[in-house]
PyMOL Python script that loads the backbone (N, CA, C, O; Angstrom):
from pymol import cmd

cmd.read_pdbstr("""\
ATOM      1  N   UNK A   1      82.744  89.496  97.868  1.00  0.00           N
ATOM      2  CA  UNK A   1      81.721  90.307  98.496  1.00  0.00           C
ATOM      3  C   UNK A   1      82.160  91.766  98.533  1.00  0.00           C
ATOM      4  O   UNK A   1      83.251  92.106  98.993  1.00  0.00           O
ATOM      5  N   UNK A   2      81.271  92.607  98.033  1.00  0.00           N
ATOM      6  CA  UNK A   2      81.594  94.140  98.383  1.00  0.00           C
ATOM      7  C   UNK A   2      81.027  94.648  99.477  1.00  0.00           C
ATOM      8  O   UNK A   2      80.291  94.007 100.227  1.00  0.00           O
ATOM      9  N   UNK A   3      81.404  96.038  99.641  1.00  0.00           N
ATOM     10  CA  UNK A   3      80.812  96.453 100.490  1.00  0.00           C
ATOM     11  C   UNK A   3      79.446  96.846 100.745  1.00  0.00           C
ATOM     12  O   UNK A   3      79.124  97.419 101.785  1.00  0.00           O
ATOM     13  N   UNK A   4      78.489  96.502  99.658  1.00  0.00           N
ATOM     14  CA  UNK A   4      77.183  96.505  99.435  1.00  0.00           C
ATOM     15  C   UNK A   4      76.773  95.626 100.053  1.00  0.00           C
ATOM     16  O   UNK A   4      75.632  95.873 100.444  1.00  0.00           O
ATOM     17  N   UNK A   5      77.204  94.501 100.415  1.00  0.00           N
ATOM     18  CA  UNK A   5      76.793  93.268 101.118  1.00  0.00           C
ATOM     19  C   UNK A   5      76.894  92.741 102.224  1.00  0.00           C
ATOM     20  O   UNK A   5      76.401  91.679 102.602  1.00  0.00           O
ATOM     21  N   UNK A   6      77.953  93.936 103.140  1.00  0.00           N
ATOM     22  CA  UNK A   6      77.998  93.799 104.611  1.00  0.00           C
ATOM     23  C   UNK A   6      79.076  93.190 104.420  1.00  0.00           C
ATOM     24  O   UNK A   6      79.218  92.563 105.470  1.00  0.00           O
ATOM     25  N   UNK A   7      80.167  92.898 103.593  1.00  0.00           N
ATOM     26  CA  UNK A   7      81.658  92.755 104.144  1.00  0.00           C
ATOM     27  C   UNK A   7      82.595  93.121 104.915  1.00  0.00           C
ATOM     28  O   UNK A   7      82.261  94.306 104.887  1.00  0.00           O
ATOM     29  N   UNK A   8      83.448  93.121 105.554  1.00  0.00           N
ATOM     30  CA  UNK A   8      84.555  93.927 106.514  1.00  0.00           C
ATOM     31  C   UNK A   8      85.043  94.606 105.275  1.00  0.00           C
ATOM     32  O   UNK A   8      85.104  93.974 104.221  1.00  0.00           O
ATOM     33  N   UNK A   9      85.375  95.797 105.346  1.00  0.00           N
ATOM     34  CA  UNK A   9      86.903  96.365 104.282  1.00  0.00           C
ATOM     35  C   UNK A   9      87.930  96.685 105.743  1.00  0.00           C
ATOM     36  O   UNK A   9      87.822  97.119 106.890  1.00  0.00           O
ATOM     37  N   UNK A  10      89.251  95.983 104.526  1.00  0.00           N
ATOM     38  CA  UNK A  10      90.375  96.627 105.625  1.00  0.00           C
ATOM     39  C   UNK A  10      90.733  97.901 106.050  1.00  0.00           C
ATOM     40  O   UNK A  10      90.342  98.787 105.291  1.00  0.00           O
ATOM     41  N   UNK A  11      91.403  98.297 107.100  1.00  0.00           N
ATOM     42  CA  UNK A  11      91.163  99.449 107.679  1.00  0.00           C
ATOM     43  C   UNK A  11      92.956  99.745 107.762  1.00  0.00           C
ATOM     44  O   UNK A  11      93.327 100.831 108.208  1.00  0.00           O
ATOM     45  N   UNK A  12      93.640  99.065 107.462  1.00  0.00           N
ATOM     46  CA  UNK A  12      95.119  99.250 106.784  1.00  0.00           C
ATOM     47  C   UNK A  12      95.561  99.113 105.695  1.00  0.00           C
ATOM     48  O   UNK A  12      94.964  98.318 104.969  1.00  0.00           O
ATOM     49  N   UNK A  13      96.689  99.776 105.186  1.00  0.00           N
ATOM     50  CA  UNK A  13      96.686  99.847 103.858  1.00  0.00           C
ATOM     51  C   UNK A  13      98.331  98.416 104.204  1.00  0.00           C
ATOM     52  O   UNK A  13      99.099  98.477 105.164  1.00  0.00           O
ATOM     53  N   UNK A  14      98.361  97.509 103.246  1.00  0.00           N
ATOM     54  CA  UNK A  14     100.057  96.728 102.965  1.00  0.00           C
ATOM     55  C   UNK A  14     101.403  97.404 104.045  1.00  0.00           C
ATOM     56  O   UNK A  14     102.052  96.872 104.945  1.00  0.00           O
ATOM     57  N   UNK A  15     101.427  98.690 103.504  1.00  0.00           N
ATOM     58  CA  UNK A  15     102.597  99.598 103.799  1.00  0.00           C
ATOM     59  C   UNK A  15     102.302 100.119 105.368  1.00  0.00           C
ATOM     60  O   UNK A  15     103.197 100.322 106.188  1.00  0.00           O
ATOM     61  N   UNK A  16     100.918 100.287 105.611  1.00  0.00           N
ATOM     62  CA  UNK A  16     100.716 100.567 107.459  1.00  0.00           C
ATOM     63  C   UNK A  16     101.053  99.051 107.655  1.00  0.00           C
ATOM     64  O   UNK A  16     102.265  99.191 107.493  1.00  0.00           O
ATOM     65  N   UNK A  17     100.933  97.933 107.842  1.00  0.00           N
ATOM     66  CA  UNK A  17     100.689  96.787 108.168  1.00  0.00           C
ATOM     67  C   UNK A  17     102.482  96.843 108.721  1.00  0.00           C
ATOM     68  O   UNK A  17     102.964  96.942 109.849  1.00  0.00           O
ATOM     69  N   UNK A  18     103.372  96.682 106.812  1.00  0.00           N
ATOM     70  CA  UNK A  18     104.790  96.854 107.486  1.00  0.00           C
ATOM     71  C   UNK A  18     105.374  97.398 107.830  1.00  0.00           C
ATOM     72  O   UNK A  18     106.573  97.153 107.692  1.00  0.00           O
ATOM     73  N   UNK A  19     104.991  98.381 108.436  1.00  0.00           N
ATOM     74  CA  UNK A  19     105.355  99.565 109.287  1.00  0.00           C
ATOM     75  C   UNK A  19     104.926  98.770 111.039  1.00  0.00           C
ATOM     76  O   UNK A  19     105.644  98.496 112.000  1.00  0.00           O
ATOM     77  N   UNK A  20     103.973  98.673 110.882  1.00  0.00           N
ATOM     78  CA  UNK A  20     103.479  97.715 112.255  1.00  0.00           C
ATOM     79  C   UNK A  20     104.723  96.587 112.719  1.00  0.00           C
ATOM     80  O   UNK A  20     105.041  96.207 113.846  1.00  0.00           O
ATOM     81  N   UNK A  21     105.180  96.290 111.608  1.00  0.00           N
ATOM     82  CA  UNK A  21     105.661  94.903 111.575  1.00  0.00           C
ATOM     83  C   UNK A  21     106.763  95.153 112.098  1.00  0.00           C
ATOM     84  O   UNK A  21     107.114  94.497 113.080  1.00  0.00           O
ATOM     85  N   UNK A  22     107.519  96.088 111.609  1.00  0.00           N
ATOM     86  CA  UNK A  22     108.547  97.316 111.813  1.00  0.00           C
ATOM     87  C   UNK A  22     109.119  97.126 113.658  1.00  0.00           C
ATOM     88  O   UNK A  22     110.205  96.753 114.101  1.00  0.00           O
ATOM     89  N   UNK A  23     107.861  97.563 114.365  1.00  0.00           N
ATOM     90  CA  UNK A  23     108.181  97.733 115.475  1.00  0.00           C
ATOM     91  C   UNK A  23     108.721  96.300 116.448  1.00  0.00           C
ATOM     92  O   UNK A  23     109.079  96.541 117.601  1.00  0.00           O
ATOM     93  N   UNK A  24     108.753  95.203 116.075  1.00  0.00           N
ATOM     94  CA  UNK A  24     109.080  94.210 116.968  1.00  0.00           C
ATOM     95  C   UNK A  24     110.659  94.342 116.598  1.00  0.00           C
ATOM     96  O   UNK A  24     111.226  93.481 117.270  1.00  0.00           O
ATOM     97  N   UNK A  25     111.595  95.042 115.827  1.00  0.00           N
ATOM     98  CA  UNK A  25     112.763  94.987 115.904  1.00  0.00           C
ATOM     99  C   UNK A  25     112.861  96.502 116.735  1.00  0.00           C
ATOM    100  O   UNK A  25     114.072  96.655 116.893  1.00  0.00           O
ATOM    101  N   UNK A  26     112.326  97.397 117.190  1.00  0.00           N
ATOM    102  CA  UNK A  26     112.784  98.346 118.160  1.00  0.00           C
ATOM    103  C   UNK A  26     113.008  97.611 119.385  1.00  0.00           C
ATOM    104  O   UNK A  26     112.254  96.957 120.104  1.00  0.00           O
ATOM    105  N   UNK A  27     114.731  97.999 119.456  1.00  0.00           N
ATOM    106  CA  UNK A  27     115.119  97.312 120.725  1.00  0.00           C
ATOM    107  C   UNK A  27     114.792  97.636 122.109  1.00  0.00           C
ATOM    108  O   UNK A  27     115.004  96.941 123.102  1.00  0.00           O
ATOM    109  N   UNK A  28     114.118  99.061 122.024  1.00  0.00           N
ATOM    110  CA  UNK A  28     113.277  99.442 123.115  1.00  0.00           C
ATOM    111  C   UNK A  28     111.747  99.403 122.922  1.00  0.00           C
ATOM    112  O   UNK A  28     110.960 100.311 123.190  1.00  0.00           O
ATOM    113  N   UNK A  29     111.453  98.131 122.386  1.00  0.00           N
ATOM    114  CA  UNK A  29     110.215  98.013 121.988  1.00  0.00           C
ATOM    115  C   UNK A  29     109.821  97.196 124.002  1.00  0.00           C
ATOM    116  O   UNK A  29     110.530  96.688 124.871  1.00  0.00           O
ATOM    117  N   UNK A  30     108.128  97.565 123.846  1.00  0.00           N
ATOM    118  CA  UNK A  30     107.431  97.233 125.257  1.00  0.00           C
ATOM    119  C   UNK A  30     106.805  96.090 124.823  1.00  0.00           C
ATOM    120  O   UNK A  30     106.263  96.351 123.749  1.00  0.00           O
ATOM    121  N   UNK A  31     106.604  94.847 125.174  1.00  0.00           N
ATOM    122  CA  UNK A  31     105.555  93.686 124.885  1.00  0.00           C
ATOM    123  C   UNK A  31     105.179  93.433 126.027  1.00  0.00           C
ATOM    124  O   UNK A  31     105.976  93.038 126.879  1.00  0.00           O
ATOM    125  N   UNK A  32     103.606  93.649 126.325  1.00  0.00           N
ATOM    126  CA  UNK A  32     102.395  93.584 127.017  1.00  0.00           C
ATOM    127  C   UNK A  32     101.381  92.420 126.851  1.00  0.00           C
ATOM    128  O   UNK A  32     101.111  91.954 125.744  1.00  0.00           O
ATOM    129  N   UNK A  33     100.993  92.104 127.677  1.00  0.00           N
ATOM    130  CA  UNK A  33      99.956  91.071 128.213  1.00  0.00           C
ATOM    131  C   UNK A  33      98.450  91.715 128.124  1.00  0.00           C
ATOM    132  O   UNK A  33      98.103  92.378 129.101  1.00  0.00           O
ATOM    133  N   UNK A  34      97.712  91.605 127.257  1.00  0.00           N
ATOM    134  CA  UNK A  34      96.033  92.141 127.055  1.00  0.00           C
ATOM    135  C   UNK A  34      95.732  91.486 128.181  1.00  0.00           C
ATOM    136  O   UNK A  34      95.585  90.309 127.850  1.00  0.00           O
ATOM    137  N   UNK A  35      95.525  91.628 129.560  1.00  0.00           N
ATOM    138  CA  UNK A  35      94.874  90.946 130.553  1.00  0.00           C
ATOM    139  C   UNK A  35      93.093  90.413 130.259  1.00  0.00           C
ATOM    140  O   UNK A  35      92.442  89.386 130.446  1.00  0.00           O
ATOM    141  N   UNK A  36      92.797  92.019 129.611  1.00  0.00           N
ATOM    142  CA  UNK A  36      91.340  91.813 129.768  1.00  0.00           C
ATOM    143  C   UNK A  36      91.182  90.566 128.452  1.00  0.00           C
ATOM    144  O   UNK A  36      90.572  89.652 129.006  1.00  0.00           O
ATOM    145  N   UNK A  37      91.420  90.208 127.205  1.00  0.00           N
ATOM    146  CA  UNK A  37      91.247  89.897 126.460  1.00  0.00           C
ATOM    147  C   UNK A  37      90.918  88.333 126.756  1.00  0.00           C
ATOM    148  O   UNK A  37      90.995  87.982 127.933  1.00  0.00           O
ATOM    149  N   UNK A  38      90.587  87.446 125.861  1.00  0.00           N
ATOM    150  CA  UNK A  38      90.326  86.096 126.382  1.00  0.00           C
ATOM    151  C   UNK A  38      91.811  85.627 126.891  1.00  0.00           C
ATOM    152  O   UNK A  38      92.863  86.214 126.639  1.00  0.00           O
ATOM    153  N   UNK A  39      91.622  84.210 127.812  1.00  0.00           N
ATOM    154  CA  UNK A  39      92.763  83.803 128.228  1.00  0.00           C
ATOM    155  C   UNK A  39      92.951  82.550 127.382  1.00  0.00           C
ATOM    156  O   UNK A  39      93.916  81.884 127.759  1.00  0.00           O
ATOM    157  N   UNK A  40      92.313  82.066 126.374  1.00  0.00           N
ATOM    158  CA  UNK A  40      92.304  81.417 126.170  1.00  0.00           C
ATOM    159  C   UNK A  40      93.621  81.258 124.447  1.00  0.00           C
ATOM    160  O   UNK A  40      94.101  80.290 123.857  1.00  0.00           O
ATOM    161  N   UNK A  41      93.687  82.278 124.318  1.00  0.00           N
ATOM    162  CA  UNK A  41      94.527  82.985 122.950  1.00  0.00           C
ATOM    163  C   UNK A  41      94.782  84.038 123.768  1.00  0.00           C
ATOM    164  O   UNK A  41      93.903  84.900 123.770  1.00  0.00           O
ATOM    165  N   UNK A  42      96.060  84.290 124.708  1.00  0.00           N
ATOM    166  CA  UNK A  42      96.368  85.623 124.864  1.00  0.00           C
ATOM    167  C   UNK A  42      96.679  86.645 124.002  1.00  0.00           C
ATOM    168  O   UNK A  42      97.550  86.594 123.133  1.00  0.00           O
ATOM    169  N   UNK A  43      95.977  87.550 124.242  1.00  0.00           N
ATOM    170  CA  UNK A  43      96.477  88.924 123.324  1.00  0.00           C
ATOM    171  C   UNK A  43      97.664  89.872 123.915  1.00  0.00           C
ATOM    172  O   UNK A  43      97.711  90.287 125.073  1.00  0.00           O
ATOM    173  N   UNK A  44      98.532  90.109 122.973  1.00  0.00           N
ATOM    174  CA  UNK A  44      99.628  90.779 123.526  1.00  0.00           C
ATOM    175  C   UNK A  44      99.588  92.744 122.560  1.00  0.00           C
ATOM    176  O   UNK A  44      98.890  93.243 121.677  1.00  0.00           O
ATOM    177  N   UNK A  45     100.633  93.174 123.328  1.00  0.00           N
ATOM    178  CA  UNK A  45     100.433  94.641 122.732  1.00  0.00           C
ATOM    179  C   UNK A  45     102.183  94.549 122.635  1.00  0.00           C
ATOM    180  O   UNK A  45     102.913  93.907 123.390  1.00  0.00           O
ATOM    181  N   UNK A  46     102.524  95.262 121.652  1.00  0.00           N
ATOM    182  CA  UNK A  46     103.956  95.323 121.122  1.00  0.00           C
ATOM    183  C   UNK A  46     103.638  96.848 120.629  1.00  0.00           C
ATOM    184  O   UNK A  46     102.774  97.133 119.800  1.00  0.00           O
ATOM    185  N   UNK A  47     104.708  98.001 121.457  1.00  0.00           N
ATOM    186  CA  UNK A  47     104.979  99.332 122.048  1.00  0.00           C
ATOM    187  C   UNK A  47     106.054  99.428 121.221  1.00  0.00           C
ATOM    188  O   UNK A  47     106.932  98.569 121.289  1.00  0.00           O
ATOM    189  N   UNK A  48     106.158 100.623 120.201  1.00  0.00           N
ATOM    190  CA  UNK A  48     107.895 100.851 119.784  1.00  0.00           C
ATOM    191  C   UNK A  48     107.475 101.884 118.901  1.00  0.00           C
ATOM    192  O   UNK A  48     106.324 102.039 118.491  1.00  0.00           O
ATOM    193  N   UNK A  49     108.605 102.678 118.591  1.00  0.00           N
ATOM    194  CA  UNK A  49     108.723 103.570 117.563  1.00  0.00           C
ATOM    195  C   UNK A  49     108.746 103.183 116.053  1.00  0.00           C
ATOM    196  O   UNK A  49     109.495 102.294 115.648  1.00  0.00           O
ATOM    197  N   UNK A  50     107.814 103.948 115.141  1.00  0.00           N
ATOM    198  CA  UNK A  50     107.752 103.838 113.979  1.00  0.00           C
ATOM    199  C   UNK A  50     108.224 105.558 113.234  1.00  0.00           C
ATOM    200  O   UNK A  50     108.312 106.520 113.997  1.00  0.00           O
ATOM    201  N   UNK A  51     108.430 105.688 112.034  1.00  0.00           N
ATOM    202  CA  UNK A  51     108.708 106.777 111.606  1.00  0.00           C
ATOM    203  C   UNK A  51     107.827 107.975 111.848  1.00  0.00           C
ATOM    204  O   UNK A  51     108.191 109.097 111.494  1.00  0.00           O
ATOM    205  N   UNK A  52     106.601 107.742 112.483  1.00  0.00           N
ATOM    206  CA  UNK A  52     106.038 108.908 112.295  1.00  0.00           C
ATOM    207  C   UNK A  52     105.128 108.847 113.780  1.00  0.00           C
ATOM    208  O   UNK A  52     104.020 109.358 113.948  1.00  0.00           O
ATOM    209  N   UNK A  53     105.797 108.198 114.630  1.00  0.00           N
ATOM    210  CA  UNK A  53     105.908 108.217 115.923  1.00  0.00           C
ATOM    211  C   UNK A  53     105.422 106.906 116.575  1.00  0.00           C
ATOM    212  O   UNK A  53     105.243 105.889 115.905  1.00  0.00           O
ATOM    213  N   UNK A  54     105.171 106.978 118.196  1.00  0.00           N
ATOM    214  CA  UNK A  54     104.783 105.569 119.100  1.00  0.00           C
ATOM    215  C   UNK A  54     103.576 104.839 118.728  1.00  0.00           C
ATOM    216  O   UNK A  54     102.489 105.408 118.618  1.00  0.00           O
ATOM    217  N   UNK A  55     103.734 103.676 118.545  1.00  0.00           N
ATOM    218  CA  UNK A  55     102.762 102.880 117.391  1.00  0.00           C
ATOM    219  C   UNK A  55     102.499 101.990 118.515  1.00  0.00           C
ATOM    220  O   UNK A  55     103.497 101.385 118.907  1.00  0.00           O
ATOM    221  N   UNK A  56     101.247 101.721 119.228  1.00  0.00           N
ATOM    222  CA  UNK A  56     100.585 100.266 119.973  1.00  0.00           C
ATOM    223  C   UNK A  56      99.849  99.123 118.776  1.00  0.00           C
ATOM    224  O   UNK A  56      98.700  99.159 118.335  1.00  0.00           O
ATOM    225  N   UNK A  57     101.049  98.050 118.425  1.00  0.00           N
ATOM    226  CA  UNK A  57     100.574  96.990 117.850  1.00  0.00           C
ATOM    227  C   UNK A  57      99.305  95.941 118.902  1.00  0.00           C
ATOM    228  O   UNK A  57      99.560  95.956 120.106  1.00  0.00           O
ATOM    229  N   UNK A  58      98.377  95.325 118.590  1.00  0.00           N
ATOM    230  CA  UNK A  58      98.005  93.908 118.863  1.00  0.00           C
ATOM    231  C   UNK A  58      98.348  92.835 118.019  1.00  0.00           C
ATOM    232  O   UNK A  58      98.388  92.689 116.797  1.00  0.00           O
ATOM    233  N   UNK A  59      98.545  92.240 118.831  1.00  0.00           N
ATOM    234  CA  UNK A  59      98.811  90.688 118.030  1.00  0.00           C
ATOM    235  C   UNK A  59      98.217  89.703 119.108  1.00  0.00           C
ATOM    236  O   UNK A  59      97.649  89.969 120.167  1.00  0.00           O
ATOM    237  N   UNK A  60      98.562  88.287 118.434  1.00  0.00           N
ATOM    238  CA  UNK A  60      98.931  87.297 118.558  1.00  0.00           C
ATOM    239  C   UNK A  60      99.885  86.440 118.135  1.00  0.00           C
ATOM    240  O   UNK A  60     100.539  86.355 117.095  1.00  0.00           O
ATOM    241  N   UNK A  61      99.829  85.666 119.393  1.00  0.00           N
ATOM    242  CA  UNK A  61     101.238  84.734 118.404  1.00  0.00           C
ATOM    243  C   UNK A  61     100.888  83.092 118.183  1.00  0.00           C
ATOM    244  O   UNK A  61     100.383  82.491 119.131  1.00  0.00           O
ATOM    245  N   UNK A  62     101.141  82.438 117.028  1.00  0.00           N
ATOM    246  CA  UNK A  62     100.341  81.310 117.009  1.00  0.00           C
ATOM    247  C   UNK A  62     101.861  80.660 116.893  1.00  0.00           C
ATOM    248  O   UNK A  62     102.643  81.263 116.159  1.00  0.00           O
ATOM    249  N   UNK A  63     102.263  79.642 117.471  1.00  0.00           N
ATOM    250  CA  UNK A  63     103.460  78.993 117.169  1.00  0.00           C
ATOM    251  C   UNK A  63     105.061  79.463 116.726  1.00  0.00           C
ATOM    252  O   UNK A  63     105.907  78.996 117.488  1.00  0.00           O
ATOM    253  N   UNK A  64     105.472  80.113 115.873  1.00  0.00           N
ATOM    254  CA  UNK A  64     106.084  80.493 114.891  1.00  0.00           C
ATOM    255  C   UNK A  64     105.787  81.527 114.450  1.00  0.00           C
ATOM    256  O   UNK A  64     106.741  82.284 114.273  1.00  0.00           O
ATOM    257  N   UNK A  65     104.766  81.920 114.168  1.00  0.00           N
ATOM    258  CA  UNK A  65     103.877  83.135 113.577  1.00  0.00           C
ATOM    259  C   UNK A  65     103.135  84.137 114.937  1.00  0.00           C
ATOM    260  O   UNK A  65     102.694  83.743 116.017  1.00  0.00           O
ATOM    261  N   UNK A  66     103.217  85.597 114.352  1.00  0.00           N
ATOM    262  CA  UNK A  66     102.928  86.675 114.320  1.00  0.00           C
ATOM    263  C   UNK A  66     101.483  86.994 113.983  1.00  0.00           C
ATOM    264  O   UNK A  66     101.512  87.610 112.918  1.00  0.00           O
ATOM    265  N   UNK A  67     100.132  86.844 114.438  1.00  0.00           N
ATOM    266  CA  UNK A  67      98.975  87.760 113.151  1.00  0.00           C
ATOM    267  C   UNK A  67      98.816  88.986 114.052  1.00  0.00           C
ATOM    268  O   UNK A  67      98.594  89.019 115.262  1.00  0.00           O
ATOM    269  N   UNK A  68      98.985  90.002 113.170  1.00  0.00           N
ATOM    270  CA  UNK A  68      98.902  91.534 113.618  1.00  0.00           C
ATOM    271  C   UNK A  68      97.155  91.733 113.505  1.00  0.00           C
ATOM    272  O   UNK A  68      96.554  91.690 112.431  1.00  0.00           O
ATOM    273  N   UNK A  69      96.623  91.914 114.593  1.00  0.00           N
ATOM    274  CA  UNK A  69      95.289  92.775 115.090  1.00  0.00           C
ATOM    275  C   UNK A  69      94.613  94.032 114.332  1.00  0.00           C
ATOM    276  O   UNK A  69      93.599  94.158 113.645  1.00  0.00           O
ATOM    277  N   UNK A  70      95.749  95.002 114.819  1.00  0.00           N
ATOM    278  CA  UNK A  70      95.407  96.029 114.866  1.00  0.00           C
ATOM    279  C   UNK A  70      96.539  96.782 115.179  1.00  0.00           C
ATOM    280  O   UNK A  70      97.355  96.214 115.905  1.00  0.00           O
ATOM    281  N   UNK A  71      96.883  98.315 114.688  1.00  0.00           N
ATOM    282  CA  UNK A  71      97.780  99.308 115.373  1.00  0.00           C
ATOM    283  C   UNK A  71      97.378 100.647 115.582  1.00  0.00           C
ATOM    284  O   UNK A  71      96.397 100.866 114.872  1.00  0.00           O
ATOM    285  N   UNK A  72      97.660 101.510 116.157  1.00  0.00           N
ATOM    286  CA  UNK A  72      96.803 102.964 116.519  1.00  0.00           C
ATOM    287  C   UNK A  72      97.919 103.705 117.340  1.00  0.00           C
ATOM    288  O   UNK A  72      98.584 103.085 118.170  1.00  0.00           O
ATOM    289  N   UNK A  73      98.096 104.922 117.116  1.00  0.00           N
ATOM    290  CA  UNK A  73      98.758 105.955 117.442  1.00  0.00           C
ATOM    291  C   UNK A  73      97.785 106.146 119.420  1.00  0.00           C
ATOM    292  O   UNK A  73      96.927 106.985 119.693  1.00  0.00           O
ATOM    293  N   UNK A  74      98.379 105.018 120.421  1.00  0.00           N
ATOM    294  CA  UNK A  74      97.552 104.986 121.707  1.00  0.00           C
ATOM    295  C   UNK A  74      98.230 106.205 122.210  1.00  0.00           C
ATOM    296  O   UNK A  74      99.213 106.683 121.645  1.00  0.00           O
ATOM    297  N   UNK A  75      97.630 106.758 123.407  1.00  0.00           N
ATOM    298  CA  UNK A  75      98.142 107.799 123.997  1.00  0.00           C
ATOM    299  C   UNK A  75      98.919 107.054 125.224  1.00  0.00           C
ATOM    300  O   UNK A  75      99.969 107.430 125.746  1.00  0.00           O
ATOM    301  N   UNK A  76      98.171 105.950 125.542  1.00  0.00           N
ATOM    302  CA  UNK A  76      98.404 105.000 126.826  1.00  0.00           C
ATOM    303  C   UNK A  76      99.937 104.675 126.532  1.00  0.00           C
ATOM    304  O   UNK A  76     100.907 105.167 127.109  1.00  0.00           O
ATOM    305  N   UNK A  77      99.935 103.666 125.431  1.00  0.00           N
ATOM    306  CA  UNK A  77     100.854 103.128 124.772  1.00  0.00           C
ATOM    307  C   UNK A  77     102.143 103.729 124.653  1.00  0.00           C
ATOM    308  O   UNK A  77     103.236 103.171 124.749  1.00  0.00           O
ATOM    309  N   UNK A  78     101.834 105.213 124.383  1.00  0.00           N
ATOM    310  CA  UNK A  78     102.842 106.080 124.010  1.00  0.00           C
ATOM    311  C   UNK A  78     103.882 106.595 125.983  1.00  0.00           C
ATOM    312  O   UNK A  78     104.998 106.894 126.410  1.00  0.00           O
ATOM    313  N   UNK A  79     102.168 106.321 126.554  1.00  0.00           N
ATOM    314  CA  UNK A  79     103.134 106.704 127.771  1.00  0.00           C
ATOM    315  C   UNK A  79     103.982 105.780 128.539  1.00  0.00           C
ATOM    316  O   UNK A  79     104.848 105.999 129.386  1.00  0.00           O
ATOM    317  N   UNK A  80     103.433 104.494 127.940  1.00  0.00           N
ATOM    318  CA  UNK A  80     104.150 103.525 128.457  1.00  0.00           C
ATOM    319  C   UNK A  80     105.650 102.948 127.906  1.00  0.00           C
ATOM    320  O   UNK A  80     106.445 102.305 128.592  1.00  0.00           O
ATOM    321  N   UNK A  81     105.833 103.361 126.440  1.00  0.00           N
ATOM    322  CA  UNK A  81     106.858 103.521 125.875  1.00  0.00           C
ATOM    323  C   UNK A  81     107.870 104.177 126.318  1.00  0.00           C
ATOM    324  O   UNK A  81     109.032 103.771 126.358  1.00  0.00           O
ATOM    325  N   UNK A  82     107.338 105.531 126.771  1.00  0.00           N
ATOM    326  CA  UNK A  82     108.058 107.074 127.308  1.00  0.00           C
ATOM    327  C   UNK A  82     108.796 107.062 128.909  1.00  0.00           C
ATOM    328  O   UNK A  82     109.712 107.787 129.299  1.00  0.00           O
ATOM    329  N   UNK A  83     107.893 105.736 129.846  1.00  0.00           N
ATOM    330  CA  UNK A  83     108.049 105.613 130.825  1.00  0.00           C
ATOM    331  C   UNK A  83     109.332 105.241 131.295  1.00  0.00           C
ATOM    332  O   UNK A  83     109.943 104.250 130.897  1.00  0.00           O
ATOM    333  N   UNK A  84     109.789 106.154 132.261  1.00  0.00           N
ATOM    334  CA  UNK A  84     111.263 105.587 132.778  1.00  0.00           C
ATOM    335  C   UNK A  84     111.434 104.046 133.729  1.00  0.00           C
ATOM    336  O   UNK A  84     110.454 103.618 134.338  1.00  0.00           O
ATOM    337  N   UNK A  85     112.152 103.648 133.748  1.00  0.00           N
ATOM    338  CA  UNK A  85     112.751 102.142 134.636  1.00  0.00           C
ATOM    339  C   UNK A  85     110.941 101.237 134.431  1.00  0.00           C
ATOM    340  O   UNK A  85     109.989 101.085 135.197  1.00  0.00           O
ATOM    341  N   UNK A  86     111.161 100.925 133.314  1.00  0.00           N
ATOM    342  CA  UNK A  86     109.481 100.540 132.850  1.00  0.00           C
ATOM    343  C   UNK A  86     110.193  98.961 133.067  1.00  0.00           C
ATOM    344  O   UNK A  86     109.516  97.949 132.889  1.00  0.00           O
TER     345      UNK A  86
END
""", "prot")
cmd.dss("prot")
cmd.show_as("cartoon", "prot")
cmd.util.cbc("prot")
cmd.orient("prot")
């Protein structure tokens, strides 16, 4: 399906993705609880530095596995990273 037909196109490129991926080995990485999100599949937020600054991952975690959401340069995220005795 193209995009003529009402498909999703991805909105990351491979190389943003492992860059995302990147951040669960920052040892001052933040992992967060999506409260609002369903409870039924919690959504989590994973906080850490990437090369070109504070990166707020979403995920989930299914067993064993990781599926990455989404990531965005948050301002929130960034302050919560920045935050002292967090």
């Amino acid at each position: 399906m193209g995009p003529e037909e009402g498909s999703a196109q991805p909105t990351q490129t491979w190389s943003q993705l492992c860059g995302s991926a990147a951040l669960f080995f920052d040892p001052l990485r933040v992992i967060a609880v999506d409260e609002a999100h369903s409870k039924k599949e919690p959504r989590l937020f994973c906080i850490g530095r990437s090369r070109h600054g504070i990166v707020t991952v979403r995920f989930i975690q299914r067993g064993d596995r990781i599926r990455i959401i989404g990531a965005g340069y948050w301002r929130k995220g960034k302050q919560l990273y920045e935050k002292p005795n967090r």
